[in-house]
C-alpha positions as CSV (number, residue, x, y, z in Angstrom):
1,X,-4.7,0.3,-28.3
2,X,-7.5,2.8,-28.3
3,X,-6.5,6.0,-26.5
4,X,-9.7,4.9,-23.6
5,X,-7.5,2.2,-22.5
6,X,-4.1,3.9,-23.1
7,X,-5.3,6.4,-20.4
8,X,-6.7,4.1,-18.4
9,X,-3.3,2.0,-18.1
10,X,-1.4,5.9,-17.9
11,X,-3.7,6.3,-15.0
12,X,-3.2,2.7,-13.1
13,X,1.2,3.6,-13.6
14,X,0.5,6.8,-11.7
15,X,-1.1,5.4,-9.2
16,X,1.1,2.8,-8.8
17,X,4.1,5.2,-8.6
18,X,2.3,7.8,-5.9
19,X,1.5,4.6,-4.0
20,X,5.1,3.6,-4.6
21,X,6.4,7.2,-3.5
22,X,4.3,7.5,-0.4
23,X,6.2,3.8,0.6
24,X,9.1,5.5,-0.2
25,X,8.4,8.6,2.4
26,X,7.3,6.5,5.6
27,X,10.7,4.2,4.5
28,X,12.8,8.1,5.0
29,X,10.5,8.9,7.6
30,X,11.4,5.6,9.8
31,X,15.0,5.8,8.9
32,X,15.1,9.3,10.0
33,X,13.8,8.8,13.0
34,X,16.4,5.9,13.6
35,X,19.2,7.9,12.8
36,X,18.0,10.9,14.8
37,X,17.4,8.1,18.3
38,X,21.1,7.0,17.5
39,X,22.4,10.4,17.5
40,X,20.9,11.5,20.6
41,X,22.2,8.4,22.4
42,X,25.8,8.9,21.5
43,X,25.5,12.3,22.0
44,X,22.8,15.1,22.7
45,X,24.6,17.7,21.3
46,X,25.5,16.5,18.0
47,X,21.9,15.4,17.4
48,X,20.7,18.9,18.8
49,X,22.7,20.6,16.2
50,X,22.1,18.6,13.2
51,X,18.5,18.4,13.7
52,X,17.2,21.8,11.8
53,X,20.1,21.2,8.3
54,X,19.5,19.6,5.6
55,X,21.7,18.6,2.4
């Protein structure tokens, strides 16, 4: 394969993974928001203090 088309089909993988990881981030974002809804329903508190940690 000349090295044009290697870079070419380097270049359409990285796209495809960025498009791939910005999926991946609304996906979090959603489920985050889901889990942080659930929280506050069962209890206020709980949500309030888990909001601002992180792993």
């Amino acid at each position: 394969m000349p090295a044009g088309a290697q870079n070419l089909d380097r270049e359409g993988r990285l796209q495809k993974i960025g498009c791939r990881y910005q999926e991946l981030l609304a996906e979090i974002d959603e489920v985050d928001a889901r889990v942080t809804a659930a929280l506050e329903k069962l209890s206020p508190a709980t949500s309030d203090d888990l909001s601002g940690r992180s792993c």
